[in-house]
KOLROMI-628214 format. One record per atom (N, C-alpha, C, O): residue in one letter; x, y, z. Coordinates in steps of 0.2 Angstrom, whole numbers, plus 5000, padded with zeros to 4 digits. Layout:
<recs>
AXYZ...
</recs>
This chain:
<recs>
X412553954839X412753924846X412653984851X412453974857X412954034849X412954094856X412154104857X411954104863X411754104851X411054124850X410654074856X410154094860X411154014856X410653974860X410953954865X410753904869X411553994867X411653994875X411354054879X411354054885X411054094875X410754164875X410054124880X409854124885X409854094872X409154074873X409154034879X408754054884X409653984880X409553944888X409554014895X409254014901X410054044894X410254064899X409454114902X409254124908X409154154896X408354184896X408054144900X407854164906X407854074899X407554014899X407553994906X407053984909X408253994909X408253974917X408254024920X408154024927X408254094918X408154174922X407354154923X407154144929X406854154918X406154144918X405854104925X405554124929X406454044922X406153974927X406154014936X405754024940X406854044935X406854084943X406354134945X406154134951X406254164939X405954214939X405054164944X404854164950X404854124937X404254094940X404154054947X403654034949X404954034949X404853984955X404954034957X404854044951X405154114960X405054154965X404554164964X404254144969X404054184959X403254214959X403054154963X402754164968X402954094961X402754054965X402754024974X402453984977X403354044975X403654024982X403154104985X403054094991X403054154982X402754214985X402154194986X401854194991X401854184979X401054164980X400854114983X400254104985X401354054985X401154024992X401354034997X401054015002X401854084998X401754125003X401154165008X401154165014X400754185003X400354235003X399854205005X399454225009X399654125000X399154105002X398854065009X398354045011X399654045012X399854025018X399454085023X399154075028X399554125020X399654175027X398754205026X398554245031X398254185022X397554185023X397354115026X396854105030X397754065024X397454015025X397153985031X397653965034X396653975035X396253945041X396953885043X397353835041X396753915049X397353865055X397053785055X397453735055X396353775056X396053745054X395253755050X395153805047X394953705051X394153735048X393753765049X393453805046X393753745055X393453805061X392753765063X392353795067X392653715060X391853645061X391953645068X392553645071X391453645070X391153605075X391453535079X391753495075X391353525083X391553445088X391253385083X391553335080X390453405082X389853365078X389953365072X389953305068X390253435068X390353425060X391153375059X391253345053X391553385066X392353355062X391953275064X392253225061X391453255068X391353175070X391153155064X391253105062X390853205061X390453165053X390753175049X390553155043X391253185050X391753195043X392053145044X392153115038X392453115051X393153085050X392652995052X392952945052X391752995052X391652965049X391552875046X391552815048X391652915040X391952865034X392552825037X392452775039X393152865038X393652835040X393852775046X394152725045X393452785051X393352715055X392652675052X392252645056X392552675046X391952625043X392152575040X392052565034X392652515045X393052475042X392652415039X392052395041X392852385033X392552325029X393052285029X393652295031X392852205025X392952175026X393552155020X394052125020X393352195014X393552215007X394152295009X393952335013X394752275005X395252345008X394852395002X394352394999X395452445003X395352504999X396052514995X396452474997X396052564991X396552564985X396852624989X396552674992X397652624989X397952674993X397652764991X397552804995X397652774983X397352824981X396552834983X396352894983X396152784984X395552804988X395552854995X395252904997X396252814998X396352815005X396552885006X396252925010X397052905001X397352955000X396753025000X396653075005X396353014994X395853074996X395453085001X395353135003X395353035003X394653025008X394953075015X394653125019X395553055016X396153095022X396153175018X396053225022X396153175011X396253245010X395653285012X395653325016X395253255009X394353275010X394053295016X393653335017X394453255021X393853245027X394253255036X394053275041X394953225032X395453225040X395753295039X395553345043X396353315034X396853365032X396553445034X396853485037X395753455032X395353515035X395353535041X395453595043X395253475046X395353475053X395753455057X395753445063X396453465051X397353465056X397353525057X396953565054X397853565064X398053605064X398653625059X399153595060X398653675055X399253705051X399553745055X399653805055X399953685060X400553735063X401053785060X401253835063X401253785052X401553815049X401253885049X401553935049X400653885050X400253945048X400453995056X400453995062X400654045050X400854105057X400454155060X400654215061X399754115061X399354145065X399254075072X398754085077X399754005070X399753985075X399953995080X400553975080X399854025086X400154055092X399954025099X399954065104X399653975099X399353965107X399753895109X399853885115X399953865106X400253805109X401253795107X401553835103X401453735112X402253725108X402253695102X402753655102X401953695098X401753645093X402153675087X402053735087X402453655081X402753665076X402853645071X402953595073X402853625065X403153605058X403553575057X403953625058X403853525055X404253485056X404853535051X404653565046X405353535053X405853565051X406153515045X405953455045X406553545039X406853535033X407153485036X406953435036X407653495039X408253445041X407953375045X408153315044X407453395049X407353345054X407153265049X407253205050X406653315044X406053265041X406453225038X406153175036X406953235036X407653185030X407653125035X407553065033X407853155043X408053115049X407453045049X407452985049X406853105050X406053035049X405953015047X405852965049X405953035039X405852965034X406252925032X406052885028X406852925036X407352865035X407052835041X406652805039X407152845046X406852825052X406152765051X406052715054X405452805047X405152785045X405252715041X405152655043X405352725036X405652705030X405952625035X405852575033X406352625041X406652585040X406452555046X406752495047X406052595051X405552575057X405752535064X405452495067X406352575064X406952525070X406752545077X406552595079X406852495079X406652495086X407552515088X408052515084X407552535094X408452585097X408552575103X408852615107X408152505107X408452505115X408952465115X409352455120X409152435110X409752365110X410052365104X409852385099X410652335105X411152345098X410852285097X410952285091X410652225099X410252165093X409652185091X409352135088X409252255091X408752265089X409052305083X408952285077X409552365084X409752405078X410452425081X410352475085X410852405079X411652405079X411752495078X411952535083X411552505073X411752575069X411152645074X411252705075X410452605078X410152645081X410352645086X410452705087X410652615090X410752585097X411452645097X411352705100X411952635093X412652695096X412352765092X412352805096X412052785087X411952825086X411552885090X411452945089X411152825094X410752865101X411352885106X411452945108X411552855108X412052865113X412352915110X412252965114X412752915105X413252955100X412753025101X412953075102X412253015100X411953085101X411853115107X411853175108X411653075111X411653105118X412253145119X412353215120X412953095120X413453135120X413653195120X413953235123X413253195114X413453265109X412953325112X413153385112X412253305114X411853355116X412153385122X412253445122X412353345127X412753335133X413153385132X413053425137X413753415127X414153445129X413653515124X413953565126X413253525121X412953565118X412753595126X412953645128X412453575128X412353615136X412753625143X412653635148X413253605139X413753575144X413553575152X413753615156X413153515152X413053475158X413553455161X413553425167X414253455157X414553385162X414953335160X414653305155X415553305161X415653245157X415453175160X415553125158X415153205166X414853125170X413953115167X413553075169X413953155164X413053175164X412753105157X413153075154X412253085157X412053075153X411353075152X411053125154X410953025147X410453045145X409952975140X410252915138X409252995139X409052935137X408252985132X407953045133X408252935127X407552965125X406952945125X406752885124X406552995128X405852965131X405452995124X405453025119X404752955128X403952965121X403953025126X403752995131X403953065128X403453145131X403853185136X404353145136X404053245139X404253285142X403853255151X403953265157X403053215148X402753205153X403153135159X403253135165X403353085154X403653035156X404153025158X404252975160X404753095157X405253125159X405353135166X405753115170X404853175165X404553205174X404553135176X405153115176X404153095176X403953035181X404753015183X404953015188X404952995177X405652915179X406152985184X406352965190X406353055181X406453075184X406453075194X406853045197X405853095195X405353085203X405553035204X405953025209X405452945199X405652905204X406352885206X406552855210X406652915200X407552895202X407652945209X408052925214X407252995209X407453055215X406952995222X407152995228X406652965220X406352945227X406752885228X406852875234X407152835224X407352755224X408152795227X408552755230X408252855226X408852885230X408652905236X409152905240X407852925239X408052925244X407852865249X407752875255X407752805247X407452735249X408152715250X408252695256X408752725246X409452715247X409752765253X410252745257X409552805254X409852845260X409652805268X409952795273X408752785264X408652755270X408652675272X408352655277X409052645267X409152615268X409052525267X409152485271X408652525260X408352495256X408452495248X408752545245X408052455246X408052445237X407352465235X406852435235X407352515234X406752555230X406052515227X405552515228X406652485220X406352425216X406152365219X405652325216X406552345225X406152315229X405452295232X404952255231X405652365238X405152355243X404652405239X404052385240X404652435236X404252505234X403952535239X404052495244X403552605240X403452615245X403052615252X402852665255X403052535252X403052525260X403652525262X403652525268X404352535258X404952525263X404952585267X405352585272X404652645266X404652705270X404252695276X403652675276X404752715280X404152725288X403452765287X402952745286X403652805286X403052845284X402752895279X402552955280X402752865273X402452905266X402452955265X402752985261X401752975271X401453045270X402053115270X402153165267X402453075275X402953125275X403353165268X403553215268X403453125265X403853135261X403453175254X402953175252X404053225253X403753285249X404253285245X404853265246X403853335235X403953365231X403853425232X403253435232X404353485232X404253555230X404053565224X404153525219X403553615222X403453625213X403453695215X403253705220X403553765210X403253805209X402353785206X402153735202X402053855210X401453845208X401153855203X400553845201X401753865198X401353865192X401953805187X402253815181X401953765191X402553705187X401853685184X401253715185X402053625179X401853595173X401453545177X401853515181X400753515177X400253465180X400453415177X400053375179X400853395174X401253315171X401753275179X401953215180X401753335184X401953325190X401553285195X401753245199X400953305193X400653285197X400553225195X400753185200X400453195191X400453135186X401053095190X400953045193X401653125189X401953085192X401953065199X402153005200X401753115204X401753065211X401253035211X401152985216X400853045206X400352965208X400852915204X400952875209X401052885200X401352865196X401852825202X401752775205X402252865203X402552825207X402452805215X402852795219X401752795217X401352785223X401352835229X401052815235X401452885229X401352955232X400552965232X400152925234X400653035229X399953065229X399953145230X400453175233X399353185228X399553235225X399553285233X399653355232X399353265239X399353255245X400553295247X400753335251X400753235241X401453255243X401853295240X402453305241X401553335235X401753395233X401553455237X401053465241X401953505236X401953575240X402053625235X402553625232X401653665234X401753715228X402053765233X402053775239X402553815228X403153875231X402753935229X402453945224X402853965232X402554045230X403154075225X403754075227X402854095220X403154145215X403254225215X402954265219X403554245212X403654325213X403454365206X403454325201X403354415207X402854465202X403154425196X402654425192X403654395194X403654375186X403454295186X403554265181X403154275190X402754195189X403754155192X403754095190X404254185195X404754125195X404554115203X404254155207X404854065204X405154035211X405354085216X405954095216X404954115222X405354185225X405654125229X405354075231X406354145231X406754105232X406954115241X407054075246X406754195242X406754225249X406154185253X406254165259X405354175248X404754145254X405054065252X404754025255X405554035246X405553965249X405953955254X405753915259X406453985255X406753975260X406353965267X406253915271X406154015268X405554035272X405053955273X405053915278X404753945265X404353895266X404753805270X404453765273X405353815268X405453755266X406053735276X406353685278X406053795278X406253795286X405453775288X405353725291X405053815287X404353795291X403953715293X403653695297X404253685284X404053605284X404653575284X404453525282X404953565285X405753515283X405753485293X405853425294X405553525297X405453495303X404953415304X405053375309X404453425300X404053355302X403653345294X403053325294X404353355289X404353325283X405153315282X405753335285X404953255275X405653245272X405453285267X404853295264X405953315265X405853335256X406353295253X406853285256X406253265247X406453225246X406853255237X407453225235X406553295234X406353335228X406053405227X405553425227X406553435226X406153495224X406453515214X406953515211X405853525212X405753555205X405753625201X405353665202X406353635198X406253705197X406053685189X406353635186X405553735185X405753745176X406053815176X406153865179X406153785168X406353835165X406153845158X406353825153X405753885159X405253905155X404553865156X404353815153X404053895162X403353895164X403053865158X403253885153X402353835158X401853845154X401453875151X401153875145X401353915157X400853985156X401254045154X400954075149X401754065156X402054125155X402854115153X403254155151X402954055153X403854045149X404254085154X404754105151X404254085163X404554125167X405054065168X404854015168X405854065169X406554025172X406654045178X407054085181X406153985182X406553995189X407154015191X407154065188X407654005195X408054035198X408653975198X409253995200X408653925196X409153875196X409553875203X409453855209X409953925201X410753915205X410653915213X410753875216X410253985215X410153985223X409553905225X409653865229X409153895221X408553825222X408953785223X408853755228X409753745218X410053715219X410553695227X410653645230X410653765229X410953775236X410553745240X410853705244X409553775239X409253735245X409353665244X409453635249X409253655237X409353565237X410053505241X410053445243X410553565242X411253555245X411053545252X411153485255X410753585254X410753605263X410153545264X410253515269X409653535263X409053485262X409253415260X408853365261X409753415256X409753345255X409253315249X409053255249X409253355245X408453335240X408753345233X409253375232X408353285228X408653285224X408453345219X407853365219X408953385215X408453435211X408353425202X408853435198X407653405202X407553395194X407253455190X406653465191X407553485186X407353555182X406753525177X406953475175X406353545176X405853525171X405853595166X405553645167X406653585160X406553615155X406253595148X406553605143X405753565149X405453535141X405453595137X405653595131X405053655140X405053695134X405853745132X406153755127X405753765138X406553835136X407053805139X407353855140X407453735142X407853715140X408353755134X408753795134X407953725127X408453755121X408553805122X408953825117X408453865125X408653925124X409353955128X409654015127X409453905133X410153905135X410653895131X411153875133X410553905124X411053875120X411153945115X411453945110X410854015116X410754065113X411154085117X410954085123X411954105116X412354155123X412054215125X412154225131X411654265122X411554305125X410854285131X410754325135X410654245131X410154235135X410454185138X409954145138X410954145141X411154095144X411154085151X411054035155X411254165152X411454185160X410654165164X410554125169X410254175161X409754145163X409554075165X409054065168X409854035162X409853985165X410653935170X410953885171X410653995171X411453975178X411253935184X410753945188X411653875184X411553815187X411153755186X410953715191X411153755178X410653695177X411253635177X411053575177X411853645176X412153605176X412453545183X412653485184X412053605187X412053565197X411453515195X411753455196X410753515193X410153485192X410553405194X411153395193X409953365196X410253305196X409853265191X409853205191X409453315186X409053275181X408553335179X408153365183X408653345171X408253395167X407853355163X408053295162X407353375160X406653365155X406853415148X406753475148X407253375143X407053425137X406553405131X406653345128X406153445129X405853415123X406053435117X405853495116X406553405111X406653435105X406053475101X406153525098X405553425102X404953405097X404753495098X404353515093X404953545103X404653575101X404953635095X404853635089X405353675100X405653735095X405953695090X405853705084X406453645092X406953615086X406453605079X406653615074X405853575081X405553555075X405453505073X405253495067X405653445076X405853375075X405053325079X404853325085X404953295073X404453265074X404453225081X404953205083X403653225084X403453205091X403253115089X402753095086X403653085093X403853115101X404553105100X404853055098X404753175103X405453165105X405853205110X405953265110X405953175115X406053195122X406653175126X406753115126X407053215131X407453195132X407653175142X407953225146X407553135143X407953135150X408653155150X408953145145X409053185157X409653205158X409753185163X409253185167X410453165165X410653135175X411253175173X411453195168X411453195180X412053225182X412653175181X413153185177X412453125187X412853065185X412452995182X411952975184X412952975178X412952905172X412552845177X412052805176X412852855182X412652775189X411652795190X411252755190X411552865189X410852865192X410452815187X409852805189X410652795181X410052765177X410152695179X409752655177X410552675182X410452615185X410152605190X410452565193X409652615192X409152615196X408552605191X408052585194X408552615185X407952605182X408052515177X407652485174X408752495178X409052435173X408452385176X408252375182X408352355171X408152275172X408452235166X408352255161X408652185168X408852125164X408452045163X408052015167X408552035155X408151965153X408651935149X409251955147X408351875149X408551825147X408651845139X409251835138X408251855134X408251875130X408551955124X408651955118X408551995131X408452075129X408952095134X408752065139X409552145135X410052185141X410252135145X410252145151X410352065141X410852015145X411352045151X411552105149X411352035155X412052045160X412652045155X412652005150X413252075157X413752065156X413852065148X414452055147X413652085145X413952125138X414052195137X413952235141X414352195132X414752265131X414652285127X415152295123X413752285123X413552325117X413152345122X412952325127X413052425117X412352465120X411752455121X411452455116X411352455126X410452455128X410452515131X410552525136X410252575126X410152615127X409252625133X409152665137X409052555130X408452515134X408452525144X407952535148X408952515145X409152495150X408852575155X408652565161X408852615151X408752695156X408052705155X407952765156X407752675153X406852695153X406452615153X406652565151X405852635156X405352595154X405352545147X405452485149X405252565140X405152535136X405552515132X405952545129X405452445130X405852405127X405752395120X406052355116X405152455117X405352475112X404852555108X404352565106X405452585108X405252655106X405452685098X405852645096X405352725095X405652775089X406152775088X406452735091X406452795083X407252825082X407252885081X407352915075X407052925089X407152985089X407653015087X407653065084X408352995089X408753025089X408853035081X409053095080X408753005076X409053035068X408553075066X408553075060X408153135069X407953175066X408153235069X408253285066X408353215076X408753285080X409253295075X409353345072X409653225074X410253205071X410253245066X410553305066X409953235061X409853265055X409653355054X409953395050X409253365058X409053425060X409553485062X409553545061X410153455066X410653495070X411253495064X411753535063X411253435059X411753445054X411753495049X412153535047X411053495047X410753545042X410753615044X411053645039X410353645050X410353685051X411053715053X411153775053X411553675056X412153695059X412053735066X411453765067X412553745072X412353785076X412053845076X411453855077X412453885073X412253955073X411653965068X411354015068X411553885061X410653915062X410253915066X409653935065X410553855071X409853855078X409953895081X409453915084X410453925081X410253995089X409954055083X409654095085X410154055076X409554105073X408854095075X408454135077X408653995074X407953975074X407653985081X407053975082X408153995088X407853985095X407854075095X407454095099X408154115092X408154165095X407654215091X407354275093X407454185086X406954225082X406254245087X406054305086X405854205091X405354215092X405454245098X404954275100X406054235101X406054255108X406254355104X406054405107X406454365102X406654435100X406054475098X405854525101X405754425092X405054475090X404554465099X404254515101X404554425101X404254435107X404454485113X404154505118X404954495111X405254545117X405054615114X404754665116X405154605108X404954695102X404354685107X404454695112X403754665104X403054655106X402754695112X402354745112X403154645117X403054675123X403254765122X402754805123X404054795121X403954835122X403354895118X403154955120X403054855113X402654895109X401954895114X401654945115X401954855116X401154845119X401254875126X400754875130X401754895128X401854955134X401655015133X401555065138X401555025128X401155095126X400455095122X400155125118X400255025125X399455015121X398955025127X398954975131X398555065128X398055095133X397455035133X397155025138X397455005128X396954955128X396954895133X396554875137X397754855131X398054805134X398354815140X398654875141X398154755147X398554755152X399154695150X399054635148X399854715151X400254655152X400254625157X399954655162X400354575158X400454485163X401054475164X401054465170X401454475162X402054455162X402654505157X402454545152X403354485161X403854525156X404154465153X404554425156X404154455146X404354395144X405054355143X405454375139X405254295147X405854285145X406054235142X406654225143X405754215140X405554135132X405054205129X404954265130X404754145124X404354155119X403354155121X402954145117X403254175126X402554185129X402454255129X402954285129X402154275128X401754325133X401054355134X400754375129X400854345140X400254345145X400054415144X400354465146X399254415142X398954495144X398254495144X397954445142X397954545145X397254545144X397054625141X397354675141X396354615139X396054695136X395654715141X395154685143X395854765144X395654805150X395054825148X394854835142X394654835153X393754865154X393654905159X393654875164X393654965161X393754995166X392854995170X392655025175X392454955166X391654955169X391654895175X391354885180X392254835172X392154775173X392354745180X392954735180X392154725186X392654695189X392854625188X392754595183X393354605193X393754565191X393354495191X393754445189X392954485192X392554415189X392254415181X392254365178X391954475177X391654515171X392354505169X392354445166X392854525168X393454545166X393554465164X393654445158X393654415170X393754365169X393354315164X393654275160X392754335164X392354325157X392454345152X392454305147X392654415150X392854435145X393254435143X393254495140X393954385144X394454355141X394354285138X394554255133X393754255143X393454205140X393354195132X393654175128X392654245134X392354265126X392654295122X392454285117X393154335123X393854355120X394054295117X393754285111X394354255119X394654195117X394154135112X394354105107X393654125114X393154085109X393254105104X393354075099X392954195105X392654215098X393454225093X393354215087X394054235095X394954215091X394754155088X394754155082X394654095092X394954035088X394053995085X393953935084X393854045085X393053995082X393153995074X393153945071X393154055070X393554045065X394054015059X394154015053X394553995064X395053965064X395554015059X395953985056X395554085060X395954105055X396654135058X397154155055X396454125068X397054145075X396954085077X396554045075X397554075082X397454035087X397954035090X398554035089X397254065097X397954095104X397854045111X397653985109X397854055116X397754025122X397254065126X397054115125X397154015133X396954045140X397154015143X397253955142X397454055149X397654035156X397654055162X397554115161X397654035167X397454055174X398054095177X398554055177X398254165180X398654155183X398554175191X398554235192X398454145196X398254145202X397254165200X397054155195X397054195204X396254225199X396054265194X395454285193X396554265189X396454315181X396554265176X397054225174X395854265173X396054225167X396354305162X396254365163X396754265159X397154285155X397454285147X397954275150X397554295143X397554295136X398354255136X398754265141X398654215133X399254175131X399354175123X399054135119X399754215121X400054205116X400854185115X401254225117X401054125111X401554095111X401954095104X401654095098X402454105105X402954115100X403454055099X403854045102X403354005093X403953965096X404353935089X404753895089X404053965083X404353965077X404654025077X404654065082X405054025071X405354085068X404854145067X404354125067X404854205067X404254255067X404454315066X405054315065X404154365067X404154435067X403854475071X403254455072X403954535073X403454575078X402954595072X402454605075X403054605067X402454615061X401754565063X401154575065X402154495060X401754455061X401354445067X400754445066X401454445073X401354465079X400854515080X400454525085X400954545076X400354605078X399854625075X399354655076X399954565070X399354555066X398754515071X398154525072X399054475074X398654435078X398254485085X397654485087X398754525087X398654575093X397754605089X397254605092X397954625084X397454655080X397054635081X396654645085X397054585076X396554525077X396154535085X395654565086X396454495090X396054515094X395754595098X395254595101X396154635097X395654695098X394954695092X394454715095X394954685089X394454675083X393854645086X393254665086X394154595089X393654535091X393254555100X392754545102X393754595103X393654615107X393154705108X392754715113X393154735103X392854785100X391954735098X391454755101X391954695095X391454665091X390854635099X390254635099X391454615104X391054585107X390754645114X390254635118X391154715113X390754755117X390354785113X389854815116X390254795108X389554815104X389054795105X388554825107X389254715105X388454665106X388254665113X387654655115X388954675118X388654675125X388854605126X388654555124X389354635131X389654565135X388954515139X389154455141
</recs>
């Protein structure tokens, strides 16, 4: 008997033993692995092919299965892979994915409690709950949208259908021709807000004519000294109607200024919508909080879970200050958000009358990890990225771009031959020759006349890891001064 409690007990040490060697060697293998194939435009068309060569005869689900493995799977990006660094894009988190495949599995529609009883309050039930997670507010509420893009929009037009009511009309109505005169009416953006803005003022019959971009200060935010400036200069023979602060930029992941923007919004009379789709969640990390002081004034924020949290896309969230603003977006039918009941349509605050069940992967995902493992998972990337910077403060090769306060940071490889058009080129060809391999993948972006290098951080990570890539691109950049730019 003892012999053979011996014997088991060897037996499941072994077992351990091999599921660590094995958890390591995919580790390792992970970490060679190509981001993608690295084919061609013309090579991935001939490959995915087959797949749209639909017949009249089906196909066997295990056909189906390889053909995807063979031909599609090659030319997915493997976000998991941590030399992914250029976009917000992620791996579906452990917790979330429990949330999706119930979701999947069971494919409910969540604007109406006669659609899905158990979807309909559980969205609600979670907003709530998000709600006091950033404490917005106990008047505040919230709705889930397909995109951070579509956010922005309903946002703008609740901000314009409020100022239709100032002046004295039904938005949804008249739409706008009830305005004297259109042109007048203006959106603030900083110059480097998110181009999903612009989307929107055409969207809601504007045009990109009523945006005003703000001038920014040495870190890409909001100089809040030249809007005042700006916004005395035009307020005379304009309306502003909207101004827009992020929190956490595109290009460089910089957090406007919230609290003082909110004051212009007081004295102006304008609605103020924060477009925090990316670094929103990082307001949930205490020691970085202070940074985003006064999102709680906003009369409507943009957040995206899909990114950092991990929870499969789309999943996105609208925010109102007050409860009453989403009744401007209500429409009632005969069939669907009757008048006069007292079940939930979570429907009633957006466009469509049938979306995801996004919320049970957030759901799932915040059970699993618990609080404090999300401010482990938000603060991870943002920490090796601050290492980084301080490291590449003393690299003679490297110009920095920005001081990072999310998970971005902007830089380029200095040329002292080059002027600033060359330079500009050879961040270019920098950037092709990284991601033509597929063994990196970083970014480019503009920041007023410099292109620039963008590297993004938005999983869990290490200044190790990070430096590997840094490397990588010096390497790439060495190879292409050899050849002659």
């Amino acid at each position: 008997m003892y012999l053979r409690v011996i014997g088991e007990v060897k037996h499941r040490n072994l077992e351990n033993i091999f599921k660590s060697l094995r958890k390591i060697f995919s580790m390792r293998k992970k970490e060679f692995e190509k981001i993608y194939s690295g084919a061609s435009m013309k090579q991935v068309r001939e490959d995915l092919k087959q797949l749209v060569d639909f017949q009249k005869k089906g196909m066997s689900i295990e056909s189906i299965s390889q053909m995807f493995e063979e031909r599609l799977i090659p030319h997915l990006m493997k976000y998991d892979n941590s030399g992914f660094l250029s976009m917000f894009n992620t791996t579906i988190e452990k917790g979330a994915k429990l949330g999706a495949d119930l979701a999947l599995d069971y494919n409910q529609g969540v604007t109406d409690w006669y659609v899905s009883p158990g979807g309909a309050v559980l969205e609600e039930m979670c907003i709530e709950e998000v709600i006091k997670l950033f404490e917005l507010g106990s008047e505040a509420d919230g709705t889930f949208m397909y995109s951070g893009t579509y956010a922005n929009q309903e946002a703008l037009y609740l901000a314009l259908h409020k100022k239709a009511e100032q002046e004295g009309f039904d938005f949804a109505q008249k739409g706008i021709k009830g305005f004297e005169k259109p042109e007048k009416l203006l959106v603030l953006i900083s110059q480097d807000a998110h181009f999903s803005l612009k989307h929107a003022v055409r969207m809601i019959g504007l045009g990109e004519e009523n945006l005003r971009k703000l001038a920014v200060d040495e870190n890409r935010r909001i100089d809040v000294a030249k809007m005042q400036k700006q916004v005395e200069d035009i307020q005379s023979a304009n309306d502003i109607f909207c101004i827009v602060a992020t929190t956490g930029t595109t290009s460089t992941g910089s957090i406007d200024p919230v609290l003082p923007i909110a004051k212009i919004c007081e004295k102006t009379n304008s609605w103020l919508h924060v477009d925090g789709a990316y670094g929103l969640a990082y307001s949930l990390i205490p020691k970085y909080k202070a940074r985003f002081s006064g999102i709680e004034l906003a009369d409507s924020i943009t957040w995206d879970p899909h990114k950092q949290f991990g929870v499969p896309i789309p999943n996105s969230i609208l925010f109102v200050r007050r409860k009453e603003d989403f009744h401007r977006m209500a429409l009632h039918s005969g069939y669907l958000y009757r008048k006069g009941e007292d079940k939930p349509s979570p429907g009633l605050k957006s466009p469509p009358s049938t979306r995801p069940f996004s919320a049970l992967p957030l759901v799932s995902s915040i059970l699993y990890l618990g609080l404090d493992g999300i401010i482990e998972r938000l603060s991870s990337p943002l920490d090796a990225v601050a290492e980084l910077y301080q490291k590449l403060q003393k690299d003679s090769e490297i110009e920095l771009c920005n001081i990072p306060e999310t998970g971005i940071l902007c830089f380029r490889l200095k040329n002292e031959s080059m002027n600033q058009s060359k330079l500009n080129s050879y961040q270019q060809r920098i950037y092709d020759e990284v991601n033509k391999d597929g063994k990196f993948s970083i970014s480019l972006t503009k920041l007023d006349d410099r292109s620039v290098l963008r590297l993004v951080a938005i999983a869990p990570t290490t200044v190790e890891t990070l430096m590997k890539s840094i490397e990588y691109v010096k390497e790439k950049a060495k190879q292409i001064i050899d050849q002659g730019v």
